[in-house]
N, C-alpha and C positions, 0 to 999 in steps of 0.2 A: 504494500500500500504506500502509496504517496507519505511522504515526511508532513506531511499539515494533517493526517488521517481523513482528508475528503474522499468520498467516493466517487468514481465516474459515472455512476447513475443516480436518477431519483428516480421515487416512486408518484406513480398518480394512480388514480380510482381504476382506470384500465390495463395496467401495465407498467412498465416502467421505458426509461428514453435513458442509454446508457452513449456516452461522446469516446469515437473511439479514433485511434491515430492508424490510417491503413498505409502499407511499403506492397503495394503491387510487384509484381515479378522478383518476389521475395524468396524465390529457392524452394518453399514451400508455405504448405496452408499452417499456420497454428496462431495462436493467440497467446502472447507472452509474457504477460501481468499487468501492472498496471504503473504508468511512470504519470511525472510530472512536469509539465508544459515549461517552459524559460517564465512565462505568466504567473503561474503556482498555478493553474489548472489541473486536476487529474483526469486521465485518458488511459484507456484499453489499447494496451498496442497490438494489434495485428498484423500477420502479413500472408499474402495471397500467393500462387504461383501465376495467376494470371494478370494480361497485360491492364492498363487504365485505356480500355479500348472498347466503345459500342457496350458499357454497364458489364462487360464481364470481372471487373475485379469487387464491384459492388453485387453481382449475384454471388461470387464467390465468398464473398464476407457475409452475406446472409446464409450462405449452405456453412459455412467454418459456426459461425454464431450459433446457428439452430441445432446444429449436429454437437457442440461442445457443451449446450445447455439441454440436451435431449428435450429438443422441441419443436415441434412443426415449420418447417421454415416459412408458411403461410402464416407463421405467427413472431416474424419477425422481418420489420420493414425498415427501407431507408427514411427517414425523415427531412434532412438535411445531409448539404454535402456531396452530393453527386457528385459532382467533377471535382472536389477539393481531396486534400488528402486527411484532414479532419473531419468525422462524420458523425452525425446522430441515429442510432438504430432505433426502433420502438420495439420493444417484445411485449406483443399481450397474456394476458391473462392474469387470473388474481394468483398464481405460482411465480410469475416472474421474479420476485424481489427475493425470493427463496432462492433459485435456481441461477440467480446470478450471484447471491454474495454464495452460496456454495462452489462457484467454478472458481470464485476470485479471491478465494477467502486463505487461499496457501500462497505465500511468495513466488514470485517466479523463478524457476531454475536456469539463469543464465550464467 
């Protein structure tokens, strides 16, 4: 976790909207903890094997996101950030705030 203890998501009554940092054609798909922004921001770092080309690095972090939170990847959307490498996902359901501090909730092994 971030040095301030913030988390990169809130929760709302539908789900939660978690801000994540994507590295397209990153060698491979995985999700790597959680750092903190030059800003004091925190963000989910991920990174895709696929290019920032025609939304396949942004399908690819919805299939990585849903597949790491065992959850329907119809139940995880982009919000913001399309073309940036900064993004907002929305995962719904009232499980979400479970399922995400459960993926995020070990240090990452870098």
């Amino acid at each position: 976790m971030s040095a301030t203890g913030h988390r990169p998501w809130t929760v709302g009554l539908d789900g939660i909207v978690v801000a994540v940092r994507l590295t397209p054609k990153g060698g491979r798909d995985a999700l790597e903890g959680i750092e903190e922004m030059a800003d004091g921001r925190p963000v989910v770092r991920a990174r895709v094997r696929a290019a920032a080309s025609d939304g396949a690095a942004n399908a690819a972090l919805i299939r990585l996101v849903a597949r790491s939170l065992a959850v329907a990847p119809r139940d995880v959307s982009l919000v913001a950030g399309a073309t940036a490498r900064l993004k907002r996902l929305k995962i719904a359901g009232h499980g979400a705030a479970e399922w995400v501090a459960r993926a995020f909730s070990a240090p990452p092994a870098l």
